[in-house]
FIBAMI-198336 format. One record per residue: residue in one letter; x, y, z of N, C-alpha, C in turn. Coordinates in steps of 0.02 Angstrom, whole numbers, plus 50000, padded with zeros to 5 digits. Layout:
% FIBAMI-198336
r = A n.xx = X n.yy = Y n.zz = Z ca.xx = X ca.yy = Y ca.zz = Z c.xx = X c.yy = Y c.zz = Z
...
***
This chain:
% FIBAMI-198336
r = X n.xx = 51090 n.yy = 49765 n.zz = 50633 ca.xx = 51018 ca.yy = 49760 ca.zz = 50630 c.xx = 50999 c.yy = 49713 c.zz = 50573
r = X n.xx = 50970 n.yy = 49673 n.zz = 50599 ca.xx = 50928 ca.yy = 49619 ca.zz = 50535 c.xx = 50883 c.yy = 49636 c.zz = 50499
r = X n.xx = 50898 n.yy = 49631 n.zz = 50427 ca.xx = 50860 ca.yy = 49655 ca.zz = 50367 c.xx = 50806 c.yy = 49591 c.zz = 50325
r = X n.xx = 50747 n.yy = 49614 n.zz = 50335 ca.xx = 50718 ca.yy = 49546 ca.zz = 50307 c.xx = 50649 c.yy = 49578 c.zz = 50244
r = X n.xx = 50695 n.yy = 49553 n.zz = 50184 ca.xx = 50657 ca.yy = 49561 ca.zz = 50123 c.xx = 50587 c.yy = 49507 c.zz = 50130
r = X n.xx = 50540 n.yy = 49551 n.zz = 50104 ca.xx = 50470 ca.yy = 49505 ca.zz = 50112 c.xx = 50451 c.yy = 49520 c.zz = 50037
r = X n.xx = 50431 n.yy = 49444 n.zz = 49991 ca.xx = 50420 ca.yy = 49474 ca.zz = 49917 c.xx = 50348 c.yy = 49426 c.zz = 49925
r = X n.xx = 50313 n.yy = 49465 n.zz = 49881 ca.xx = 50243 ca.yy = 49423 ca.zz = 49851 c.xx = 50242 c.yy = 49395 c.zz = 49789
r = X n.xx = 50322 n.yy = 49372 n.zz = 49767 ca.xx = 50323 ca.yy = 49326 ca.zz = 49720 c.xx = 50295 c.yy = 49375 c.zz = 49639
r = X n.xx = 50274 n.yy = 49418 n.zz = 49632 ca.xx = 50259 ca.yy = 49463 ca.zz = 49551 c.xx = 50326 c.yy = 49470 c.zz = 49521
r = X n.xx = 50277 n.yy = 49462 n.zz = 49446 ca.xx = 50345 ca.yy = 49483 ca.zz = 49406 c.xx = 50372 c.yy = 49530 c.zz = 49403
r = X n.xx = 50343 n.yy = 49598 n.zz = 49426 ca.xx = 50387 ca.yy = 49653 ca.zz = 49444 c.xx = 50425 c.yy = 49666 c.zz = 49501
r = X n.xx = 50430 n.yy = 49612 n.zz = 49546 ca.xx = 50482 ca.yy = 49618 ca.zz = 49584 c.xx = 50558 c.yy = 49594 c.zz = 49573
r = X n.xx = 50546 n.yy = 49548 n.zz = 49545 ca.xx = 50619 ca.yy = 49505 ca.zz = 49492 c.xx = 50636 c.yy = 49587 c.zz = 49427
r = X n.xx = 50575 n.yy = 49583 n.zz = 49387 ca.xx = 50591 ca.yy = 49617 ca.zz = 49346 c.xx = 50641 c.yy = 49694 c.zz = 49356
r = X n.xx = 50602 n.yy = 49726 n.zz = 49405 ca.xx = 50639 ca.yy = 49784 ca.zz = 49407 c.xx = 50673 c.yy = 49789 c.zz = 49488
r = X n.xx = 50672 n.yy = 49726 n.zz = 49536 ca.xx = 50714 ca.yy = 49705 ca.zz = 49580 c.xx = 50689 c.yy = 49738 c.zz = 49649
r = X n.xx = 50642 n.yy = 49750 n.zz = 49667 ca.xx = 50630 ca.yy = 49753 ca.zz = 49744 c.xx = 50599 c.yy = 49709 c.zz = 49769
r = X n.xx = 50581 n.yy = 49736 n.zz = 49830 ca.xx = 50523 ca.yy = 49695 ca.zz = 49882 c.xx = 50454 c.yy = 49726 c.zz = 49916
r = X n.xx = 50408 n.yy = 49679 n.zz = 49895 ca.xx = 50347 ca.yy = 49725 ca.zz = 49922 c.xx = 50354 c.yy = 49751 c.zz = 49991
r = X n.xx = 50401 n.yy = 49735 n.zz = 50045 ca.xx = 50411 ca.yy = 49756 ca.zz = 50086 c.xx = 50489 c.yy = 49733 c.zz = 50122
r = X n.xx = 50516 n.yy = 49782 n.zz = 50182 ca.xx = 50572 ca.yy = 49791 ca.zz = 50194 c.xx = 50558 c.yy = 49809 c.zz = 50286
r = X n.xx = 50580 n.yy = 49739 n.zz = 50322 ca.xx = 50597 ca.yy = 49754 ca.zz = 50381 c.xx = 50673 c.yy = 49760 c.zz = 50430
r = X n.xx = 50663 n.yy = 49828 n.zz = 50438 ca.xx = 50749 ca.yy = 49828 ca.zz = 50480 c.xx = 50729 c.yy = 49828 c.zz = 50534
r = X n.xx = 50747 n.yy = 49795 n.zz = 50570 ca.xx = 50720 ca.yy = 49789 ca.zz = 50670 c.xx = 50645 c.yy = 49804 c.zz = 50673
r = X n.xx = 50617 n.yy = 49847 n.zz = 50710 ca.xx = 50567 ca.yy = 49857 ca.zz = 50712 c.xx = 50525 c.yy = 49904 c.zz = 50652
r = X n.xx = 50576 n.yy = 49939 n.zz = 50618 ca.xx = 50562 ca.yy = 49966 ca.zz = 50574 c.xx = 50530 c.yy = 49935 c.zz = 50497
r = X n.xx = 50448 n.yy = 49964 n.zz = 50450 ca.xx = 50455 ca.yy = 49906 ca.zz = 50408 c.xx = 50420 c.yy = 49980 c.zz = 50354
r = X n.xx = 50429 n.yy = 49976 n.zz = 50287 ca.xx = 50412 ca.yy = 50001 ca.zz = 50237 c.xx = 50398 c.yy = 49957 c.zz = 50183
r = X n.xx = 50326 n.yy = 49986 n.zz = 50175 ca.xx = 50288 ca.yy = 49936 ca.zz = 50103 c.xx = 50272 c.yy = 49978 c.zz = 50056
r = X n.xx = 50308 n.yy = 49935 n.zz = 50005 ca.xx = 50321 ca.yy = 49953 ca.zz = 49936 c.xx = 50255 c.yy = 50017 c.zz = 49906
r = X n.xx = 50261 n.yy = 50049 n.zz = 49860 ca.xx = 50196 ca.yy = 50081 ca.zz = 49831 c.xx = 50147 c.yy = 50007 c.zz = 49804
r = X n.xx = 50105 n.yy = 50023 n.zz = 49824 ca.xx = 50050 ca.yy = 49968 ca.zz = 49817 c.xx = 49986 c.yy = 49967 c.zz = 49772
r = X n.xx = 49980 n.yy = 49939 n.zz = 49719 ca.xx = 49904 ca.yy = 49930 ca.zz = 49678 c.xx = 49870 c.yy = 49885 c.zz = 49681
r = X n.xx = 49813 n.yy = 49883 n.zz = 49631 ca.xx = 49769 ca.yy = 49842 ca.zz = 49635 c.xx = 49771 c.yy = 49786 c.zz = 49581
r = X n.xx = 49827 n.yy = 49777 n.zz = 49563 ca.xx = 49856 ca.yy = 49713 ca.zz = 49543 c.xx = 49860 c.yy = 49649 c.zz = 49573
r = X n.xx = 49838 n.yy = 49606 n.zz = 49536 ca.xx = 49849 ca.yy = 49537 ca.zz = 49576 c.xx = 49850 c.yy = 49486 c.zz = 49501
r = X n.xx = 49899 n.yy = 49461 n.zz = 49492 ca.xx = 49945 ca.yy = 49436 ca.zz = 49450 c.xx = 49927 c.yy = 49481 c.zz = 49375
r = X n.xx = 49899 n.yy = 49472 n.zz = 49329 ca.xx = 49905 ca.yy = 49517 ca.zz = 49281 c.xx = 49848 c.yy = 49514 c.zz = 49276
r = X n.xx = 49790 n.yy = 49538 n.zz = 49308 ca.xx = 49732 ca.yy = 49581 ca.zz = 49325 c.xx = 49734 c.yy = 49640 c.zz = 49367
r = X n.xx = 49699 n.yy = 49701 n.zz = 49332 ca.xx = 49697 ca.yy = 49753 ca.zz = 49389 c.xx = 49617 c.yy = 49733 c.zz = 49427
r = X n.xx = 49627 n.yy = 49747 n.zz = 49480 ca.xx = 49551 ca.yy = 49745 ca.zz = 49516 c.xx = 49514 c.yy = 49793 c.zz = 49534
r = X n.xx = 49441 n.yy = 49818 n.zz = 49520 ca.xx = 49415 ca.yy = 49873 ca.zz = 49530 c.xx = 49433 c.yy = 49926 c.zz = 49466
r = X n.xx = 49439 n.yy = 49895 n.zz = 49407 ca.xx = 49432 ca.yy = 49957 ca.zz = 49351 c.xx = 49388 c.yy = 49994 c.zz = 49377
r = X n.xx = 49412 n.yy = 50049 n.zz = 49362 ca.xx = 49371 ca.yy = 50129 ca.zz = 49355 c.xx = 49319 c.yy = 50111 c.zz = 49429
r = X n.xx = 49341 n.yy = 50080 n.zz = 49478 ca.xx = 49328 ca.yy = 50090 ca.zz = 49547 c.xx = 49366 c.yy = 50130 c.zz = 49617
r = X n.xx = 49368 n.yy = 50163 n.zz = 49635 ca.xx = 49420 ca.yy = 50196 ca.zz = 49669 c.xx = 49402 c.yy = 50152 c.zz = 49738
r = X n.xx = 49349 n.yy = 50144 n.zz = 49753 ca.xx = 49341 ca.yy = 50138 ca.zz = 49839 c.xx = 49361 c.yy = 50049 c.zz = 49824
r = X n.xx = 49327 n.yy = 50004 n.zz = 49785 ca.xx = 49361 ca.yy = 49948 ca.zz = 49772 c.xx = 49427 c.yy = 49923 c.zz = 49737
r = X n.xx = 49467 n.yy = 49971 n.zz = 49730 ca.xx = 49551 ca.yy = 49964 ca.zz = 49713 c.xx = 49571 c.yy = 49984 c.zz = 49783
r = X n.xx = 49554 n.yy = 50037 n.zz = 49825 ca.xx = 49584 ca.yy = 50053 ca.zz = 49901 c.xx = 49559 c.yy = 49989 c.zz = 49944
r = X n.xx = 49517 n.yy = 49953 n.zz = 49948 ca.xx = 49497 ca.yy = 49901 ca.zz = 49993 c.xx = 49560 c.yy = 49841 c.zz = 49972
r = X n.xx = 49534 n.yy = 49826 n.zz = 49901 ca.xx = 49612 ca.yy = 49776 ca.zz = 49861 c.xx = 49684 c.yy = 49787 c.zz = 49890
r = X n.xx = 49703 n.yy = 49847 n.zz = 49898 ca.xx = 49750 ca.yy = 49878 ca.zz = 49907 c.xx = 49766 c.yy = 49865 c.zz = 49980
r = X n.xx = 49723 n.yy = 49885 n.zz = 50001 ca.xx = 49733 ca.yy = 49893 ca.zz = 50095 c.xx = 49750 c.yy = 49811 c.zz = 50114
r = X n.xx = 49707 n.yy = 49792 n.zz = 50098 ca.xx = 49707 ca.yy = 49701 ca.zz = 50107 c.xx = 49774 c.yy = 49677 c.zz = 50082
r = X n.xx = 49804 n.yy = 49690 n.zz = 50021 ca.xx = 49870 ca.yy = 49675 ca.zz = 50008 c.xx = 49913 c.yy = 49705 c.zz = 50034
r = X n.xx = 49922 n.yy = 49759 n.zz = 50071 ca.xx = 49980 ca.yy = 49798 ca.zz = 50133 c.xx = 49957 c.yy = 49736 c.zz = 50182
r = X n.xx = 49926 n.yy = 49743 n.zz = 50214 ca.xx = 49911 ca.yy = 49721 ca.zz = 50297 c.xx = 49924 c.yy = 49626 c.zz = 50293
r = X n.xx = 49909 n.yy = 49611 n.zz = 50200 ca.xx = 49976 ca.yy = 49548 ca.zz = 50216 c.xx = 50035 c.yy = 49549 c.zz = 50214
r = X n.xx = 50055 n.yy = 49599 n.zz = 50178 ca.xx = 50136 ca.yy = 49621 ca.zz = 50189 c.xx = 50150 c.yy = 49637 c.zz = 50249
r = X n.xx = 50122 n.yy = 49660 n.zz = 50303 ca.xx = 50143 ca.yy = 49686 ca.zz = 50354 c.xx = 50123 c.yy = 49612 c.zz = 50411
r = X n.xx = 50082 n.yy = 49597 n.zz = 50384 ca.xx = 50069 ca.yy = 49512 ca.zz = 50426 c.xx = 50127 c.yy = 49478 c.zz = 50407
r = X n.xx = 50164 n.yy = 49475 n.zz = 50344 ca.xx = 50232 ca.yy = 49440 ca.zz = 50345 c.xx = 50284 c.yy = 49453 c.zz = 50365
r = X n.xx = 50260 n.yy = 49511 n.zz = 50378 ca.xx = 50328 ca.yy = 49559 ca.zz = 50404 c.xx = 50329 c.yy = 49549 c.zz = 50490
r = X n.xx = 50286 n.yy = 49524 n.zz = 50505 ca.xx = 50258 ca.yy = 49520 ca.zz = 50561 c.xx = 50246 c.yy = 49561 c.zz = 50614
r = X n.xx = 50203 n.yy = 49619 n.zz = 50590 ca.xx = 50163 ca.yy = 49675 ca.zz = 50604 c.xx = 50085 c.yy = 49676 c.zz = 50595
r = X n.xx = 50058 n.yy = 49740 n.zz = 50606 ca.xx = 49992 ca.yy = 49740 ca.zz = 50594 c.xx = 49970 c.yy = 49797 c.zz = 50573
r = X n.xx = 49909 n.yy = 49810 n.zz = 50546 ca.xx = 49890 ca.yy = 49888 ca.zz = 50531 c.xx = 49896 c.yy = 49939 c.zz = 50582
r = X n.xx = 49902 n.yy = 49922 n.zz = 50619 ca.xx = 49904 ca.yy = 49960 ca.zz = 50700 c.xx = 49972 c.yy = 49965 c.zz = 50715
r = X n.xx = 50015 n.yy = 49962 n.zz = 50678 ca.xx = 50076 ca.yy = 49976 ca.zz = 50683 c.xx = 50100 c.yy = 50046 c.zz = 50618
r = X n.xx = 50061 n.yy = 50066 n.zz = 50596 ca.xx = 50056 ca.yy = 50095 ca.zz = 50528 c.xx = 50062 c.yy = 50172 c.zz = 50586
r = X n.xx = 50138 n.yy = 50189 n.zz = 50549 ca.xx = 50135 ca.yy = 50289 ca.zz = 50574 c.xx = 50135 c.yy = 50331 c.zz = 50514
r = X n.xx = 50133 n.yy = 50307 n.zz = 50451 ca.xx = 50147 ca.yy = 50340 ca.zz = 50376 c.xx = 50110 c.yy = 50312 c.zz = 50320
r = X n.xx = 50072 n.yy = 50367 n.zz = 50284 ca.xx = 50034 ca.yy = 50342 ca.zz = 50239 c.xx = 50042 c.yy = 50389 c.zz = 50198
r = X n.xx = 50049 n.yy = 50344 n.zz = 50114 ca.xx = 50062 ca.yy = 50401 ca.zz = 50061 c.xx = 50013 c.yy = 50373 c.zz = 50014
r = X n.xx = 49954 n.yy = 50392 n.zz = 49998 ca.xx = 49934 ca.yy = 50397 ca.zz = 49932 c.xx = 49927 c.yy = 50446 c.zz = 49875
r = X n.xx = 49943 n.yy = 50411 n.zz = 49840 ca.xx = 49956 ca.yy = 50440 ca.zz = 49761 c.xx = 49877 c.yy = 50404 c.zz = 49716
r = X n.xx = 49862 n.yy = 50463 n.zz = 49706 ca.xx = 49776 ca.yy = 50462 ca.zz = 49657 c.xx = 49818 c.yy = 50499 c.zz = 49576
r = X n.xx = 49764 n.yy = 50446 n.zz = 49533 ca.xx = 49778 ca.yy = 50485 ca.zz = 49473 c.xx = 49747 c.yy = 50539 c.zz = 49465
r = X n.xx = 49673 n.yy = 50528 n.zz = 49497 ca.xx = 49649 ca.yy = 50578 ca.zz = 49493 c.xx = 49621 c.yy = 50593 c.zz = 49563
r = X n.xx = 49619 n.yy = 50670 n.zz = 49578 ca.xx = 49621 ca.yy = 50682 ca.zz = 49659 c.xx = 49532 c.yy = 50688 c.zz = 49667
r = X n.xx = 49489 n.yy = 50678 n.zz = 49624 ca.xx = 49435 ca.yy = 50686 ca.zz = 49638 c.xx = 49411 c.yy = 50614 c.zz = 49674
r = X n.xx = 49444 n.yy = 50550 n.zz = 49659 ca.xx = 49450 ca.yy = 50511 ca.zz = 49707 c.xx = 49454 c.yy = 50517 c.zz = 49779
r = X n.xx = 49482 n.yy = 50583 n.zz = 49796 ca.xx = 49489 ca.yy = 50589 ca.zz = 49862 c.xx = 49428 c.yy = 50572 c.zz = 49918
r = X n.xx = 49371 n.yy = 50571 n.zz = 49919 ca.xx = 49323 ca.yy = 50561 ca.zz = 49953 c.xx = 49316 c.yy = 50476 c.zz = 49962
r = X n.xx = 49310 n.yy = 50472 n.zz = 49913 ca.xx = 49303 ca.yy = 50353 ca.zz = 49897 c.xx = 49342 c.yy = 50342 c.zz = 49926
r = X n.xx = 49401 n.yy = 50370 n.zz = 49921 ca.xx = 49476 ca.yy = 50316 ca.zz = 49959 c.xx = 49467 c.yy = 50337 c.zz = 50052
r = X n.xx = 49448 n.yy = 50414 n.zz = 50055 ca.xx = 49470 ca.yy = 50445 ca.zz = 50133 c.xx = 49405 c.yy = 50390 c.zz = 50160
r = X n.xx = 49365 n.yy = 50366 n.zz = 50141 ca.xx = 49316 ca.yy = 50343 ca.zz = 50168 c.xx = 49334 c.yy = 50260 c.zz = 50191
r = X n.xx = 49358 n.yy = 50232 n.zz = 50104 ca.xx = 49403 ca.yy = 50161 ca.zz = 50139 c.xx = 49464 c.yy = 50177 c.zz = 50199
r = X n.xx = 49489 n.yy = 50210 n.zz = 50194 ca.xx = 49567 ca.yy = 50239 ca.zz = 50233 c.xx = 49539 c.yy = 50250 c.zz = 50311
r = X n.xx = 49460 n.yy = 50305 n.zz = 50314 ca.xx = 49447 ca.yy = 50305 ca.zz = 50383 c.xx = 49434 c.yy = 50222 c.zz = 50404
r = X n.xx = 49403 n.yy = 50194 n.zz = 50380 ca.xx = 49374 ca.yy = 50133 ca.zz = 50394 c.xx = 49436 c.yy = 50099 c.zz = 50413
r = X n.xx = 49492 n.yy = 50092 n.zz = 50385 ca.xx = 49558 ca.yy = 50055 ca.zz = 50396 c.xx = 49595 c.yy = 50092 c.zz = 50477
r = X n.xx = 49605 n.yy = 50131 n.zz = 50471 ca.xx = 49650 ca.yy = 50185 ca.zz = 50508 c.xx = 49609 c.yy = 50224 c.zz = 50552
r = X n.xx = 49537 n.yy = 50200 n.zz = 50581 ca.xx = 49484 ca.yy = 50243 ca.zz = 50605 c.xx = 49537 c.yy = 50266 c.zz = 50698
r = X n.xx = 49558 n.yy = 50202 n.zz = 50723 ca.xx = 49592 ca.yy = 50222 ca.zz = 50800 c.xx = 49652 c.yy = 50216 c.zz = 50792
r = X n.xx = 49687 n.yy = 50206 n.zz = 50746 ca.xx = 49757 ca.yy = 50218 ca.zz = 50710 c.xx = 49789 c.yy = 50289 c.zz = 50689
r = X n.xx = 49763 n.yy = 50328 n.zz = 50661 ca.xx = 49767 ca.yy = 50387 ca.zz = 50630 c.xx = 49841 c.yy = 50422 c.zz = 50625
r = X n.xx = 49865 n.yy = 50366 n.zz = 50547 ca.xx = 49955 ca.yy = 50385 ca.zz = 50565 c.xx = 49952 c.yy = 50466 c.zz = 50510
r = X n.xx = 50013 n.yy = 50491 n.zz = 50508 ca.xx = 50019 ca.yy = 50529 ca.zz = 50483 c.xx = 50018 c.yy = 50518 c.zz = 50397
r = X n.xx = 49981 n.yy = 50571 n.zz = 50358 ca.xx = 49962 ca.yy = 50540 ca.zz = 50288 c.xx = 49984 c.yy = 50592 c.zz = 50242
r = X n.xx = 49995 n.yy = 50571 n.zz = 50175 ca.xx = 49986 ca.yy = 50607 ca.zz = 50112 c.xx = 49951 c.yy = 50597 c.zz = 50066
r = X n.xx = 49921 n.yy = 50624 n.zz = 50029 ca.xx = 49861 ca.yy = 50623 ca.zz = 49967 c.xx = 49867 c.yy = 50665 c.zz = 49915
r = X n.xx = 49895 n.yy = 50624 n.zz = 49875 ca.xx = 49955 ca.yy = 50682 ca.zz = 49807 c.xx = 49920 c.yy = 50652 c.zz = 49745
r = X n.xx = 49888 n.yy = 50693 n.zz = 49743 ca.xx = 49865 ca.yy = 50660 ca.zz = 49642 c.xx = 49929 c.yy = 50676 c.zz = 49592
r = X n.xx = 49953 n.yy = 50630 n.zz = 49539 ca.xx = 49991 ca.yy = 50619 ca.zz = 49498 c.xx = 49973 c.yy = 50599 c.zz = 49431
r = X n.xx = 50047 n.yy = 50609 n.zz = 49390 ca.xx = 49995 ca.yy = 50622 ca.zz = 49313 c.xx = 49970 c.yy = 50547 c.zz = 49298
r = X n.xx = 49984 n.yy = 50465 n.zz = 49303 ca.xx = 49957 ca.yy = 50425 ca.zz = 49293 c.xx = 50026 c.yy = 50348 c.zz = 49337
r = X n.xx = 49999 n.yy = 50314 n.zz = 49312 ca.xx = 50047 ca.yy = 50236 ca.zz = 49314 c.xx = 50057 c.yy = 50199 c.zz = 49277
r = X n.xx = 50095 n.yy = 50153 n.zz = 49283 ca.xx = 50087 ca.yy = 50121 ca.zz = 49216 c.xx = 50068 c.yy = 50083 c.zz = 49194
r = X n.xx = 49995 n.yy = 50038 n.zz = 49216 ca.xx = 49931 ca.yy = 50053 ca.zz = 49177 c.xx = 49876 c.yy = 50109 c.zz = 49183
r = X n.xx = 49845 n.yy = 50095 n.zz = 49129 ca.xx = 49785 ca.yy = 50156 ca.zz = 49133 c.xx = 49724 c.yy = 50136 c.zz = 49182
r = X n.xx = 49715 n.yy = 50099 n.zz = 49196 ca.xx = 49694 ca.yy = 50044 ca.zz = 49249 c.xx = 49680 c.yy = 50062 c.zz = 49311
r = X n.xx = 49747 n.yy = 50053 n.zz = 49314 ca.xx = 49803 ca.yy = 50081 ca.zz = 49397 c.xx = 49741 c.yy = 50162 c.zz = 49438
r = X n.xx = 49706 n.yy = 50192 n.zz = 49476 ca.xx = 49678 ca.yy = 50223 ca.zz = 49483 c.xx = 49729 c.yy = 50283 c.zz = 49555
r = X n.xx = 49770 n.yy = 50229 n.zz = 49596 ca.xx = 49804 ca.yy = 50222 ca.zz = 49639 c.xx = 49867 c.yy = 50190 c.zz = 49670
r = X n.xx = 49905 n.yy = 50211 n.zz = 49714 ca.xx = 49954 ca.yy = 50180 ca.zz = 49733 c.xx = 49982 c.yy = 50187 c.zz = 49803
r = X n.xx = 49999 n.yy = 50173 n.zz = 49845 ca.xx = 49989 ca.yy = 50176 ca.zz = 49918 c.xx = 50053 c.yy = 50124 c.zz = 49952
r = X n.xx = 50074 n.yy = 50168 n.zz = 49999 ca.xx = 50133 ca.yy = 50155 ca.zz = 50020 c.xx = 50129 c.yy = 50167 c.zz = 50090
r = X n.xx = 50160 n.yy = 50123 n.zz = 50140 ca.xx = 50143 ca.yy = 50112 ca.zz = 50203 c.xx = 50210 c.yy = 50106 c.zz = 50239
r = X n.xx = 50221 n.yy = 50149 n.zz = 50292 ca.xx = 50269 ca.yy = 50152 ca.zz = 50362 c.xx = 50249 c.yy = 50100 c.zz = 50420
r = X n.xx = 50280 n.yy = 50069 n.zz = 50446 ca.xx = 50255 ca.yy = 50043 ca.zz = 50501 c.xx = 50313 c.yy = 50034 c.zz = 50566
r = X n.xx = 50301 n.yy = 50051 n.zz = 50612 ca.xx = 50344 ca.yy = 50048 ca.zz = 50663 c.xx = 50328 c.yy = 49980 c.zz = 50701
r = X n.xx = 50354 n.yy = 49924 n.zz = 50747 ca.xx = 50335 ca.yy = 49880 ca.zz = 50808 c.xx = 50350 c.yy = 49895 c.zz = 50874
r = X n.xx = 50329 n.yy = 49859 n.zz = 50923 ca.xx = 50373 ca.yy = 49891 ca.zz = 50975 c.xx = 50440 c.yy = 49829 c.zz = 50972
r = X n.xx = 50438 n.yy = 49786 n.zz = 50933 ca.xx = 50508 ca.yy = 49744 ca.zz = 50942 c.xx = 50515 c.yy = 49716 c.zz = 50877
***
């Protein structure tokens, strides 16, 4: 089965050595995901505008991967804080409204910036 690393070029992918995303055949998994974009976080102390940032940076990973959001069966978000939960389920319905893969929503003690509000990690199946 053909393995095809997809990187978005950050220094934390060299640094601590993965890939924002990983396709084996039809199979594709994207990395935990923030609202980073080169050494800016986007949406300080915004939850619903770090999940929009966020979503938009999966669904190009999965466009390189050469998939689509509609290929998405697994969703994990991680909130620092779970009172977020309403801002994000609201970007997330909007994303995943006739999609509706299977999800998690786990608040955790933080990331590593203070910034960071979220982090989100994506399954995606193709049919080829």
């Amino acid at each position: 089965m053909k393995r095809l690393n997809i990187r978005s070029n950050t220094k934390w992918e060299d640094l601590i050595s993965y890939s924002r995303a990983v396709r084996s055949g039809n199979h594709i998994e994207v990395s935990g995901t923030t609202a980073v974009d080169g050494d800016k976080i986007i949406g300080r102390g915004d939850p619903s505008a770090q999940a929009v940032f966020i979503f938009n940076k999966i669904g190009k990973a999965l466009q390189d991967a050469g998939a689509e959001m509609k290929h998405v069966v697994r969703t994990r978000i991680f909130l620092r804080n779970i009172s977020d939960w309403e801002a994000v389920g609201k970007i997330y319905a909007e994303v995943f409204r006739d999609i509706n893969p299977a999800a998690s929503m786990i608040e955790v003690g933080g990331f590593i910036h203070p910034d960071m509000l979220m982090e989100i990690e994506v399954t995606a199946i193709t049919e080829s």
